[in-house]
VEXKOLDREN-143243 format. One record per residue: residue in one letter; x, y, z of N, C-alpha, C, O in turn. Coordinates in steps of 0.001 Angstrom, whole numbers, padded with zeros to 6 digits. Layout:
BEGIN
> A X Y Z X Y Z X Y Z X Y Z
...
//
This chain:
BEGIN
> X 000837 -001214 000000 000000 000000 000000 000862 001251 000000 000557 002245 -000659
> X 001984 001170 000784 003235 002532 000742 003064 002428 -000406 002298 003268 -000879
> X 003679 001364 -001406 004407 002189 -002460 003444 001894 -003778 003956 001796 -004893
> X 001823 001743 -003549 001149 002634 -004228 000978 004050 -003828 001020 005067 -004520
> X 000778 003893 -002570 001057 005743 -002299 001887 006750 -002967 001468 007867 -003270
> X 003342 006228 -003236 004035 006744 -003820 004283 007079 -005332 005100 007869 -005805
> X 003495 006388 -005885 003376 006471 -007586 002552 008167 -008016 001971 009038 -007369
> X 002733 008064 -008711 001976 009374 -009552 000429 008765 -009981 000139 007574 -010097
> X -000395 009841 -010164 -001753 009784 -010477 -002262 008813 -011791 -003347 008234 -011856
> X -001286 008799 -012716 -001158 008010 -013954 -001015 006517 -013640 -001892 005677 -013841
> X 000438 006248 -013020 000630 005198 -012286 -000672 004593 -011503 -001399 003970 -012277
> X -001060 004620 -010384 -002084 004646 -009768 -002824 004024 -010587 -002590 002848 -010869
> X -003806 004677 -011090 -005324 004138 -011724 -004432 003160 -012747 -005107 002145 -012916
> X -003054 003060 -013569 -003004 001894 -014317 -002724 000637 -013379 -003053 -000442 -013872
> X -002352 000619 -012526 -001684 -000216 -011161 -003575 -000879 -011017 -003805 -002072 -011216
> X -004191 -000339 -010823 -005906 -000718 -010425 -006398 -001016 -011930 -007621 -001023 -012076
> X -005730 -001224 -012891 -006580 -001574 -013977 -007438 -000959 -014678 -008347 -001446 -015350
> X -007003 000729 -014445 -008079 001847 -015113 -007438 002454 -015854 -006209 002391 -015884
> X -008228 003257 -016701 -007628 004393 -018175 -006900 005181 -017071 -007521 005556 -016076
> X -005299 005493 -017270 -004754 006168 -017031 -004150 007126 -017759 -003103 007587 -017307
> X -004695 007659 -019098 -004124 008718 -019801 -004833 010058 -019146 -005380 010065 -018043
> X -004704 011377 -020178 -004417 012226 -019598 -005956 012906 -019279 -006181 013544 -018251
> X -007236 012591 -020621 -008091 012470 -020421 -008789 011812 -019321 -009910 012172 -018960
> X -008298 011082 -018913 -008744 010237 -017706 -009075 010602 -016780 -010083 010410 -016101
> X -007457 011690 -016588 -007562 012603 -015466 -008233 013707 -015389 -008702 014114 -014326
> X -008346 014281 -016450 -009228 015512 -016442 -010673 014935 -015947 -011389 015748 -015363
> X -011172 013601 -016126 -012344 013316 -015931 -012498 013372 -014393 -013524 013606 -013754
> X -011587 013177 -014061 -011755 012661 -012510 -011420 014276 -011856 -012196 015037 -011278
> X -010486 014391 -012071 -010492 016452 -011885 -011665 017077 -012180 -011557 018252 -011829
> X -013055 016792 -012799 -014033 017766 -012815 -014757 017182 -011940 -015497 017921 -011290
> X -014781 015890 -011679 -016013 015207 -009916 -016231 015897 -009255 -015261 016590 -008950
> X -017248 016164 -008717 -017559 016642 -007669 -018447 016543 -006700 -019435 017262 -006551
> X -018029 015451 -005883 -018846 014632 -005504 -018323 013742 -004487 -017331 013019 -004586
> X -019276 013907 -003276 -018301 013117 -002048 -018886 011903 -001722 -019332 011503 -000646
> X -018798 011228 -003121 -018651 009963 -003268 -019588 008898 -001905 -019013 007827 -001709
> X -020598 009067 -001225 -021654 008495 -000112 -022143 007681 -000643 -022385 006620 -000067
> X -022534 007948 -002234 -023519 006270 -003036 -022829 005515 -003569 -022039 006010 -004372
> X -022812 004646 -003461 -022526 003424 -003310 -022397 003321 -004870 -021240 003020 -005163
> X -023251 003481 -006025 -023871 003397 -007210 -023190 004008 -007808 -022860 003584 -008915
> X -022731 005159 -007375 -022384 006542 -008336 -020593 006295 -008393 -019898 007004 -009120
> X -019867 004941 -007320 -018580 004573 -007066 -018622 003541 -007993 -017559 003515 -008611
> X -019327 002757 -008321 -019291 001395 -009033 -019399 001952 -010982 -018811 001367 -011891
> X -020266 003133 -011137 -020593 003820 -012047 -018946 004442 -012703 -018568 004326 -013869
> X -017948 005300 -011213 -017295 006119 -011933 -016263 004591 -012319 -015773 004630 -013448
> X -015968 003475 -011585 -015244 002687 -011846 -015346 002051 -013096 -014352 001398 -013411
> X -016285 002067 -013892 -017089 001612 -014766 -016494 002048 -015865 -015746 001344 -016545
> X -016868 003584 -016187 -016781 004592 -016861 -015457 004598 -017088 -015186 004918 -018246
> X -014109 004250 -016086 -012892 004300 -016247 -011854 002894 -017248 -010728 002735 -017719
> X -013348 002057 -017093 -012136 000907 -017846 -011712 001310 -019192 -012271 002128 -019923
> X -010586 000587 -019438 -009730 001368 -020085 -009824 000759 -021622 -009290 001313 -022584
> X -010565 -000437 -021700 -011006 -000675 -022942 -011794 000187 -023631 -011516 000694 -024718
> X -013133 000409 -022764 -014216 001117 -023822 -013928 002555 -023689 -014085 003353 -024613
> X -013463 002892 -022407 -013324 004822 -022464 -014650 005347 -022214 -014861 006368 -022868
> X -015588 004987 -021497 -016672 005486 -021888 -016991 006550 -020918 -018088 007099 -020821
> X -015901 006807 -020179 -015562 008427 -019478 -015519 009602 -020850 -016148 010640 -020643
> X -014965 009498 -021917 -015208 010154 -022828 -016449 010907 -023032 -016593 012046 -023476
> X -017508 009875 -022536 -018837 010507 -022994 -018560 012220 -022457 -018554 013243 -023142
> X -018373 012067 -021172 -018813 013654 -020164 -017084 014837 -020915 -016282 015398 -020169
> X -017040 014854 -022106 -015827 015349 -022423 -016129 016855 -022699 -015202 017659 -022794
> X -017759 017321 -022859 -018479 018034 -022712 -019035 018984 -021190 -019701 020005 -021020
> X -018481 018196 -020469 -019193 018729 -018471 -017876 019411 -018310 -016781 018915 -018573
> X -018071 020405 -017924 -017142 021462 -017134 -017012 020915 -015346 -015986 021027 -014675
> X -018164 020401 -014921 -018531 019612 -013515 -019479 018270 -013927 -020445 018039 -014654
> X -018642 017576 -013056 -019588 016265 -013140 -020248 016119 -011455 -019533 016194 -010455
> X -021388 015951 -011434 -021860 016202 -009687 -022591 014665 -009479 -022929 013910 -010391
> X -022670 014533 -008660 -023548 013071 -007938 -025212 012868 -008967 -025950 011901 -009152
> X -025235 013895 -009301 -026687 014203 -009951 -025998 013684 -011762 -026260 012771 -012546
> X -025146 014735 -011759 -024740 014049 -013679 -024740 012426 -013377 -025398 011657 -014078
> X -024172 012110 -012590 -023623 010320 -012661 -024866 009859 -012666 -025090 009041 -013559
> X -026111 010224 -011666 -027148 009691 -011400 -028093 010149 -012500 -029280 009963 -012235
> X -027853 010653 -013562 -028982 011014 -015105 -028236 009924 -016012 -028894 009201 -016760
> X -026874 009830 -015926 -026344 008931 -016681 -026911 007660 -016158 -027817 007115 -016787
> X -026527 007229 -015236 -026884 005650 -014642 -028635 005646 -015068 -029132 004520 -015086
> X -029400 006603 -015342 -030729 006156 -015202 -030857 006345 -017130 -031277 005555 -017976
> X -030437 007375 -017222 -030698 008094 -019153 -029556 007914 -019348 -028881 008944 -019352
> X -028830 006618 -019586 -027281 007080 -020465 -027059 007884 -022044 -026157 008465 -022647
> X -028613 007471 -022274 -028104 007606 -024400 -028752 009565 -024130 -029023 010192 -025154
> X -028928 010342 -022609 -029127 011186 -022760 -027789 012040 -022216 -027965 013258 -022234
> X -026674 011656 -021806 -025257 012093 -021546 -024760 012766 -022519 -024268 012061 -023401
> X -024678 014564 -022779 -023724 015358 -023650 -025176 015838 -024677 -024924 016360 -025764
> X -026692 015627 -024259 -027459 016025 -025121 -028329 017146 -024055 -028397 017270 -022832
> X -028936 017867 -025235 -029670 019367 -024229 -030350 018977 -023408 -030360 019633 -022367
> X -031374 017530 -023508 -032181 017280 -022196 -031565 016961 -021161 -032140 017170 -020093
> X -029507 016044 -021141 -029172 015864 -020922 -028900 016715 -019320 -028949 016446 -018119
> X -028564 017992 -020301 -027827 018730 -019420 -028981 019580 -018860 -028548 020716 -018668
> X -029862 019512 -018630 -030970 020047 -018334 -031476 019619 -016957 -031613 020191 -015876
> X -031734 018205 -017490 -032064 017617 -016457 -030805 017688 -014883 -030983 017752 -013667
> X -029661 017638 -015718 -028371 017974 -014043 -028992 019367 -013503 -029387 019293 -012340
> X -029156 020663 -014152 -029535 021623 -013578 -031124 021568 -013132 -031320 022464 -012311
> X -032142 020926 -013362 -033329 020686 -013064 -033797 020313 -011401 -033538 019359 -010667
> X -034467 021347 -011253 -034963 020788 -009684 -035693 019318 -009405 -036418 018875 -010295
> X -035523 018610 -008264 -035961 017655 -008126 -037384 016961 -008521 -037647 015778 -008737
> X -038256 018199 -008538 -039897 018181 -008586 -039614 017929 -010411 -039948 016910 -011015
> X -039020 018977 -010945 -039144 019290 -012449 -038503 017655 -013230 -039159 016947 -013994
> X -036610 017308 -012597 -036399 016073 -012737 -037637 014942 -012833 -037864 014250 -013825
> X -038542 014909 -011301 -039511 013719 -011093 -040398 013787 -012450 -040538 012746 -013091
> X -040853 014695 -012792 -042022 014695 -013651 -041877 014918 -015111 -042795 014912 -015931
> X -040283 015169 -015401 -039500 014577 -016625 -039586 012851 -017533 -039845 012274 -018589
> X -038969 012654 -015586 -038972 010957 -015397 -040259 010391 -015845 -040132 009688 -016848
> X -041459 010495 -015393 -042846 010284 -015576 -043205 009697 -016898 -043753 008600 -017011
> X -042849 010526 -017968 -043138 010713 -019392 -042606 010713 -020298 -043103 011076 -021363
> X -041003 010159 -020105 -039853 010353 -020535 -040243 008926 -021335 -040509 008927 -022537
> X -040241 007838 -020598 -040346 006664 -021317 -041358 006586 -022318 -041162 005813 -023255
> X -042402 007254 -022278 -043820 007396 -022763 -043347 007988 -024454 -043756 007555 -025531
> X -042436 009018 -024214 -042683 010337 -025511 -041574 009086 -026217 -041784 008835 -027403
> X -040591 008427 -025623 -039313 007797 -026484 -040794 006425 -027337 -041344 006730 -028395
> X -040928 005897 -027046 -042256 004537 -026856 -042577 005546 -028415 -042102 005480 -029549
> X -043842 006646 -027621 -044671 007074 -028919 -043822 007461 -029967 -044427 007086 -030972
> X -042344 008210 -030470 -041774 008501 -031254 -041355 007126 -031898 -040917 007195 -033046
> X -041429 005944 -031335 -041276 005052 -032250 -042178 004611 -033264 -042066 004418 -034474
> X -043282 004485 -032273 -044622 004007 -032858 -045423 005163 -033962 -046512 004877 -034458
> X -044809 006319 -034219 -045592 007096 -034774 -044709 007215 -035899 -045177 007851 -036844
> X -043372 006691 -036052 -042396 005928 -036880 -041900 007629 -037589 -041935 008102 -038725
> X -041444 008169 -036200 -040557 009445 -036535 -039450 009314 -036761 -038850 009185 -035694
> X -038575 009255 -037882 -037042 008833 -038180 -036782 009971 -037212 -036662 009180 -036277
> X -036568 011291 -036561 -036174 011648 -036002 -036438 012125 -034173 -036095 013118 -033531
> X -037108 011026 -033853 -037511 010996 -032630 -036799 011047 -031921 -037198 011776 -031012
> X -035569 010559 -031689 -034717 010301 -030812 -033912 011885 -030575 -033618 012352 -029475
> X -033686 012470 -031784 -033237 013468 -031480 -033829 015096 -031349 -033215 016158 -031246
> X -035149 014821 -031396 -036515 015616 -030670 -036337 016213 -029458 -036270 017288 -028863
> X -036278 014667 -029335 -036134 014160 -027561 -034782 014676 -026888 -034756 014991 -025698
> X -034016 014724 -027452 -032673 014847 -027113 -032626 016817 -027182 -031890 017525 -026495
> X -033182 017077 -027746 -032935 018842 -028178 -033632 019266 -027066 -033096 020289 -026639
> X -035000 018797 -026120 -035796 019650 -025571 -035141 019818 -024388 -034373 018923 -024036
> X -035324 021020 -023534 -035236 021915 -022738 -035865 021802 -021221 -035308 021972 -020136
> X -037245 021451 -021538 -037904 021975 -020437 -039385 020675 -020341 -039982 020175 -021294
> X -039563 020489 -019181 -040552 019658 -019691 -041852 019954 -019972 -042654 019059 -020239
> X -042229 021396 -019936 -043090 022073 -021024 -042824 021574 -022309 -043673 021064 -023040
> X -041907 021691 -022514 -041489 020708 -024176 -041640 019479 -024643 -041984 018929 -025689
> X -041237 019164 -023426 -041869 017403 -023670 -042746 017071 -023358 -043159 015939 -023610
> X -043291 017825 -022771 -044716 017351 -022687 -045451 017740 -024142 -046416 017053 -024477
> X -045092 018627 -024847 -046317 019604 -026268 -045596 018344 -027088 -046474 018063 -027903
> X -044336 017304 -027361 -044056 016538 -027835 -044844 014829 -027455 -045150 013827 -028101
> X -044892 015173 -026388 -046012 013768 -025841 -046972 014003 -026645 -047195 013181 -027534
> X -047839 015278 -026517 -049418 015262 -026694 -049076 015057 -028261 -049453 013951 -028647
> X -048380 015938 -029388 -048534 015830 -030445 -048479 014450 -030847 -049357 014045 -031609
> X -047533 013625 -030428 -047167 012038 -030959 -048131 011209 -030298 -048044 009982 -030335
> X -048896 011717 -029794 -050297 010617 -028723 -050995 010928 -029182 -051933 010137 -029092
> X -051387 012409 -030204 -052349 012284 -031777 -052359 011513 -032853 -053130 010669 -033310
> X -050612 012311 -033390 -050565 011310 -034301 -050962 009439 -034067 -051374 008580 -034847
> X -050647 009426 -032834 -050386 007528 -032812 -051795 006959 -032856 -051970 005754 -033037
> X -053073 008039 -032650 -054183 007636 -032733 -054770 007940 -034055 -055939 007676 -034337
> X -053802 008586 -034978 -054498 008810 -036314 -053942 007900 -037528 -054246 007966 -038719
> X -052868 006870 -036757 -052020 006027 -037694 -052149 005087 -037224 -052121 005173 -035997
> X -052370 003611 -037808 -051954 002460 -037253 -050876 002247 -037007 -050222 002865 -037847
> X -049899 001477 -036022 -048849 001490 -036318 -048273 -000374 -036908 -048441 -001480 -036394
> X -047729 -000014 -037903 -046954 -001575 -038426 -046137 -002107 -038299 -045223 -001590 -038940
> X -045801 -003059 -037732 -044449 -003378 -037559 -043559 -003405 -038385 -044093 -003308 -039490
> X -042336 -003496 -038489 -041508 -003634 -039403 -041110 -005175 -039680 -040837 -005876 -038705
> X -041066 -005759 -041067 -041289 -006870 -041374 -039896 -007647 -040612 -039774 -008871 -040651
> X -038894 -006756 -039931 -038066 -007524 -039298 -038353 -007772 -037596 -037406 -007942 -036827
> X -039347 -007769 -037271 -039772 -007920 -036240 -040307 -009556 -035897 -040771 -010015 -034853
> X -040061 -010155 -037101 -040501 -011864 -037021 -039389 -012748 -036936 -039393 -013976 -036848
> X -037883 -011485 -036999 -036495 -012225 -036659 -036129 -012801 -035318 -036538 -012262 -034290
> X -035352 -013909 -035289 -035367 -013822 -034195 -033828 -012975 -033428 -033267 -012469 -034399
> X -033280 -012763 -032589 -032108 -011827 -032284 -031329 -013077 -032247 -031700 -014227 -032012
> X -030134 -012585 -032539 -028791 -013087 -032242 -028134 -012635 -030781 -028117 -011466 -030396
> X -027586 -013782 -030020 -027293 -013912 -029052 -025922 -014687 -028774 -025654 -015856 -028499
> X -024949 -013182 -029022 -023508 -014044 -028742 -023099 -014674 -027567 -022346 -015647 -027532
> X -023684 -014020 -026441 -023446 -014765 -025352 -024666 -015164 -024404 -025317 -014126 -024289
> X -025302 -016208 -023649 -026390 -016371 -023088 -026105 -016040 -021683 -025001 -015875 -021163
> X -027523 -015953 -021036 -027543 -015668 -020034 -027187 -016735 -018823 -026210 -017483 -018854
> X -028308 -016662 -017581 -028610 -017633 -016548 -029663 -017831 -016580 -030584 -017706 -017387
> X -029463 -018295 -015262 -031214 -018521 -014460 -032018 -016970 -014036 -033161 -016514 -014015
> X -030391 -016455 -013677 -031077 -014860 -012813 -031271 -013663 -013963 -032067 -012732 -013847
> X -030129 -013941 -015415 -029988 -013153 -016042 -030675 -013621 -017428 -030354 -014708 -017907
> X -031468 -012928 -017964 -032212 -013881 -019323 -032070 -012908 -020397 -032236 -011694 -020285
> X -031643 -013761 -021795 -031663 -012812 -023211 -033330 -013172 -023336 -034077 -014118 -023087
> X -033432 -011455 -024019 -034589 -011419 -024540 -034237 -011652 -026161 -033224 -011084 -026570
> X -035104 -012550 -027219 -035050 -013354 -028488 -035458 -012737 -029195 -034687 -012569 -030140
> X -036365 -012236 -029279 -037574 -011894 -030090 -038139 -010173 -029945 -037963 -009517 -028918
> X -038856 -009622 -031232 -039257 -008405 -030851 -040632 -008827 -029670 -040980 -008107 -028734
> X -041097 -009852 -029951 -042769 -010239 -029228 -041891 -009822 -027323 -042454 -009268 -026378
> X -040507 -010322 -027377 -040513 -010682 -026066 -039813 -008930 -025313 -039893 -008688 -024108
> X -039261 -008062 -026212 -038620 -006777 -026225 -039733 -006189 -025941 -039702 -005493 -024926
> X -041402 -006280 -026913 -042380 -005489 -026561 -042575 -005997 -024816 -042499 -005295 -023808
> X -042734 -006852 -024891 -043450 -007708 -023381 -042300 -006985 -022139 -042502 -006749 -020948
> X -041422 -006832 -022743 -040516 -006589 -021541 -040714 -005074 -021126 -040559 -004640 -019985
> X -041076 -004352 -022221 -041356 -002545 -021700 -042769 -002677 -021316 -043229 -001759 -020637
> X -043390 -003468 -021569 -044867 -003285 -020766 -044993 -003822 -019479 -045825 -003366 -018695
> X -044222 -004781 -019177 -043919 -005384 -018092 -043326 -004488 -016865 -043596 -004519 -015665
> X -042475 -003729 -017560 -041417 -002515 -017022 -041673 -001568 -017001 -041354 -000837 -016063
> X -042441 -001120 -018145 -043476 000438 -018100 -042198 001423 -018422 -042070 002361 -017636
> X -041244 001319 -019483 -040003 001705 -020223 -040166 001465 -021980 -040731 000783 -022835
> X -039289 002492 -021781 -039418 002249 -023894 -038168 001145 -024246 -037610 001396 -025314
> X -037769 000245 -023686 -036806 -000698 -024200 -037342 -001274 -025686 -036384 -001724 -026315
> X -038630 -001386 -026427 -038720 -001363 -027662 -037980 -001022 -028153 -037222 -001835 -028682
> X -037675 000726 -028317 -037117 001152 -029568 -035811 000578 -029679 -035212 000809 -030729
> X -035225 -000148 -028779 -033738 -000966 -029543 -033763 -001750 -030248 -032709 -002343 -030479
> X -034665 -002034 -030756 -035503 -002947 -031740 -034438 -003402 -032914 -033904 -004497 -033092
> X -034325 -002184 -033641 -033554 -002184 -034991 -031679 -002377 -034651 -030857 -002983 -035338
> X -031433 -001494 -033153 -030007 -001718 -033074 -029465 -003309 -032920 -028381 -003779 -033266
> X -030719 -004024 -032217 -030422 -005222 -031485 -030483 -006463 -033286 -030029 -007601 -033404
> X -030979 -005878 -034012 -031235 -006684 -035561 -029775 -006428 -035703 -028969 -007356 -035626
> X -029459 -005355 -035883 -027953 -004984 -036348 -026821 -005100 -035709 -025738 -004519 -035774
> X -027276 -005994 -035048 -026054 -006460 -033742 -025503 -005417 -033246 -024275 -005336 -033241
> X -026398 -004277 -032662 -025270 -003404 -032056 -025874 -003197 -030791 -025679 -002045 -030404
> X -026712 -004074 -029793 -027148 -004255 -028735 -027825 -005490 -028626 -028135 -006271 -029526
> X -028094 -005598 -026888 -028647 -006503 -026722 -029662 -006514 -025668 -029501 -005637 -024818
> X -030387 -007073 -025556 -031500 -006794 -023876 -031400 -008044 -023612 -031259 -008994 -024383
> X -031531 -007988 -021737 -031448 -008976 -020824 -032417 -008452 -019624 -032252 -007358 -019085
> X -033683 -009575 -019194 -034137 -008861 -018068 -033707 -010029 -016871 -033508 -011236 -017012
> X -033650 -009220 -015713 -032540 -009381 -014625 -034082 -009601 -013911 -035036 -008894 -014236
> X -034194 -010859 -012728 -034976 -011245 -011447 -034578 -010757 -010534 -035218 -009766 -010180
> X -033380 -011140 -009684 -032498 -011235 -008719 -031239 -010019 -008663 -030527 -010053 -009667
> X -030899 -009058 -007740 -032292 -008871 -006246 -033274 -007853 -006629 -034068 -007386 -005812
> X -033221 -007425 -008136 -034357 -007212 -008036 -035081 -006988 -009422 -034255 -007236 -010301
> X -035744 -006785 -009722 -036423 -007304 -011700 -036089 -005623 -012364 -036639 -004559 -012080
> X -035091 -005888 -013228 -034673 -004780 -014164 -034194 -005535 -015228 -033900 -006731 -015223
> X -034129 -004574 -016326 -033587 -004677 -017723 -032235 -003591 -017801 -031984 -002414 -017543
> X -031584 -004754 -018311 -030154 -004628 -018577 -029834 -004410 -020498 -030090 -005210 -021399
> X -029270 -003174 -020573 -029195 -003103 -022114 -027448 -002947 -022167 -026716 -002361 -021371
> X -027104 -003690 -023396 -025532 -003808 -023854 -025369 -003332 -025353 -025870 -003628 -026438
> X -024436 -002462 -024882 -024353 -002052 -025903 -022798 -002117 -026312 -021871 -002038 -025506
> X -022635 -002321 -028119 -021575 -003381 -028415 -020496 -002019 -028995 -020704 -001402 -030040
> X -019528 -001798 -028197 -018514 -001166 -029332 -017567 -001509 -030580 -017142 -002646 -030787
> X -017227 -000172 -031554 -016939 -000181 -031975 -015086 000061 -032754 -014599 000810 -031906
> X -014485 -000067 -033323 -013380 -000109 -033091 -012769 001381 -034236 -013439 001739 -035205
> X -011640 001949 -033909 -011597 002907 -034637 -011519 002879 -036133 -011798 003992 -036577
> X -011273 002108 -036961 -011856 001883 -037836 -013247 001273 -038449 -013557 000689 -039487
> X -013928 001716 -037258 -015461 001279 -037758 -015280 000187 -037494 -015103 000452 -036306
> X -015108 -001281 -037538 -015266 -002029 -037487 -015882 -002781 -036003 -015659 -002322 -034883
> X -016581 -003851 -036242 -017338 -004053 -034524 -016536 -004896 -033726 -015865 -005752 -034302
> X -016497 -004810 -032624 -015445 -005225 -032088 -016337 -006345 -031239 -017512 -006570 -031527
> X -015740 -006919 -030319 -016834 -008397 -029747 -016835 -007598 -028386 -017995 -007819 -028038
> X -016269 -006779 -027346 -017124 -005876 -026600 -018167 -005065 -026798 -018516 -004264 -027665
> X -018622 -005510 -025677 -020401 -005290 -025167 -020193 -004810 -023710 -019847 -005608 -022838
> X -020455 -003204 -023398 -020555 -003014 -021870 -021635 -002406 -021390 -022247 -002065 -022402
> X -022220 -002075 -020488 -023795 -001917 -019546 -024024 -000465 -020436 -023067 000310 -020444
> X -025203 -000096 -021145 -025794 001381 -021280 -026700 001629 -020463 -026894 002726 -019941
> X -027655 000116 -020193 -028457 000782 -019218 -029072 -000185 -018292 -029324 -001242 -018870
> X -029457 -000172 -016821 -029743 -000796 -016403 -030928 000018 -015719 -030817 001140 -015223
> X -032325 -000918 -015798 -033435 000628 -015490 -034353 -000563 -014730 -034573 -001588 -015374
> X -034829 -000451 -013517 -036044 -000747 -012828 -037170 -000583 -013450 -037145 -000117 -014589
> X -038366 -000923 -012850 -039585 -000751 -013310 -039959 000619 -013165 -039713 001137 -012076
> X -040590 001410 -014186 -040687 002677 -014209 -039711 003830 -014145 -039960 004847 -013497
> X -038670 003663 -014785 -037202 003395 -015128 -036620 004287 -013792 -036383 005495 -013809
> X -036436 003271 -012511 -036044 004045 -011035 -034919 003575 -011291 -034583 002795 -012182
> X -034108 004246 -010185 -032454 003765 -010410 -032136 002392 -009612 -032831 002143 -008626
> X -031213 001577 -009959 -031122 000102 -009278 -030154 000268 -008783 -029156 000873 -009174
> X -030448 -000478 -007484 -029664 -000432 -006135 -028145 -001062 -006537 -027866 -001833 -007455
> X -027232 -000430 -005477 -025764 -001191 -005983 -025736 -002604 -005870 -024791 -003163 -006427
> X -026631 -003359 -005223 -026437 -004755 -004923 -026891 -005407 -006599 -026656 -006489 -007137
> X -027412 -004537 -006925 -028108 -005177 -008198 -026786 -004251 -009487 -026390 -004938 -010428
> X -026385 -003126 -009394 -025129 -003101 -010343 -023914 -004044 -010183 -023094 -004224 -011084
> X -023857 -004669 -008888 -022437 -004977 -008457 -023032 -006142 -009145 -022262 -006372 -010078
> X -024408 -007356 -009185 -024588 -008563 -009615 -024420 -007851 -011224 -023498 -008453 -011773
> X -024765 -007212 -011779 -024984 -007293 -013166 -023417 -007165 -013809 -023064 -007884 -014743
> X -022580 -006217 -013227 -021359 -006093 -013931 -020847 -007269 -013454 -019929 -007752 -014116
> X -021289 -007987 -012251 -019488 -008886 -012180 -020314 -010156 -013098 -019486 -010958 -013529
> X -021961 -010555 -013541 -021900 -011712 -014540 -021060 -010961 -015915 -020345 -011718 -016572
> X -021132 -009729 -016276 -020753 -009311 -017813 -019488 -009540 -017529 -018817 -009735 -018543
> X -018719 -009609 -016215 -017240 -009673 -016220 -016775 -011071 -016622 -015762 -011455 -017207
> X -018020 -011821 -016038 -017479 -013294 -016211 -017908 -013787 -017618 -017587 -014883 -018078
> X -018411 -013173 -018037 -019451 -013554 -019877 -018136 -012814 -020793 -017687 -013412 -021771
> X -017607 -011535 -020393 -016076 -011016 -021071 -015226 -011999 -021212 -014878 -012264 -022363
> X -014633 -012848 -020007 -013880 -013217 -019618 -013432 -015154 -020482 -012460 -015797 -020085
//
């Protein structure tokens, strides 16, 4: 333990098996955050492995606070986007009732088959906004049938299987079943999970959430066979307890491995 003490900051986090370049450090130089949850420690450890980099995301935050970590851990694909950063400055009441409808407006922008839904969603501000985006797409969805897409009778590819506690979801029949079950838009990964660039797993034990993986890529474009956590969301997408991050990363450690 002395003579980790004694190493430099670089040293250090490579000695523990983390990104130790220079970016690394700047990431950890903007925290701010006295580290009490449990969640938000397992999260920054996460964020640091040194394969995927996915500390990169916040390369955009001037401050990262207990609250950024905790929008990421709940909205990752909303990290470095305007709702993103909205929601860190958002009061708790305004946050709650974001949360509410958040899953709802992502759901209807699929079903109302907006090629640009996702990034609607991603531009708004205020949840005055998302809400005039709910109501409009909860018209449209009643003035359109919606059709599936004829690749919805595929079944998914599944490079690695689950358990008993941890289960791949196969099928779009079983992706729909799982956001109604969950009361989450895990649908719309629909098309990434055809294109092998994700996967869904819903988790029992200790407690029933859906686990989404998402597969990187390598700098020449090419796909690489890592897959690490984007999202792990409770029912009514609440945040999951560390007993339930610490089970989910250490099976992906052993499914890596």
């Amino acid at each position: 333990m002395l003579a980790l003490c004694e190493l430099g900051q670089r040293q250090i986090l490579a000695h523990l098996g983390l990104a130790s370049c220079r970016s690394a450090l700047r990431f950890i130089d903007r925290i701010q955050s006295d580290f009490s949850t449990r969640s938000v420690i397992i999260v920054i450890h996460r964020l640091l492995d040194p394969e995927t980099m996915m500390f990169t995301l916040f390369r955009h935050y001037s401050v990262i606070t207990t609250v950024t970590l905790q929008v990421y851990l709940q909205w990752p694909t909303l990290t470095g986007t305007k709702l993103g950063f909205y929601l860190i400055k958002a009061s708790p009441r305004e946050r709650l009732r974001i949360n509410q409808i958040l899953s709802d407006v992502f759901q209807l922008g699929y079903r109302v088959l907006d090629v640009d839904s996702v990034r609607r969603i991603h531009a708004v501000t205020s949840y005055d906004e998302l809400k005039k985006l709910h109501d409009r797409w909860l018209i449209a969805q009643k003035t359109a049938k919606f059709v599936p897409d004829p690749s919805c009778d595929k079944a998914y590819d599944i490079p690695f299987e689950g358990n008993s506690n941890i289960v791949p979801i196969r099928n779009y029949q079983q992706l729909e079943l799982e956001g109604i079950e969950q009361n989450h838009y895990v649908a719309i990964y629909h098309h990434r999970i055809i294109k092998g660039e994700y996967l869904v797993y819903k988790m029992h034990m200790p407690e029933r959430v859906t686990i989404g993986l998402k597969r990187h890529y390598l700098a020449n474009g090419r796909a690489s066979e890592t897959y690490t956590v984007d999202q792990i969301q409770a029912r009514n997408n609440r945040l999951p307890s560390y007993e339930t991050l610490e089970t989910v990363y250490s099976w992906l450690d052993r499914v890596r491995k």
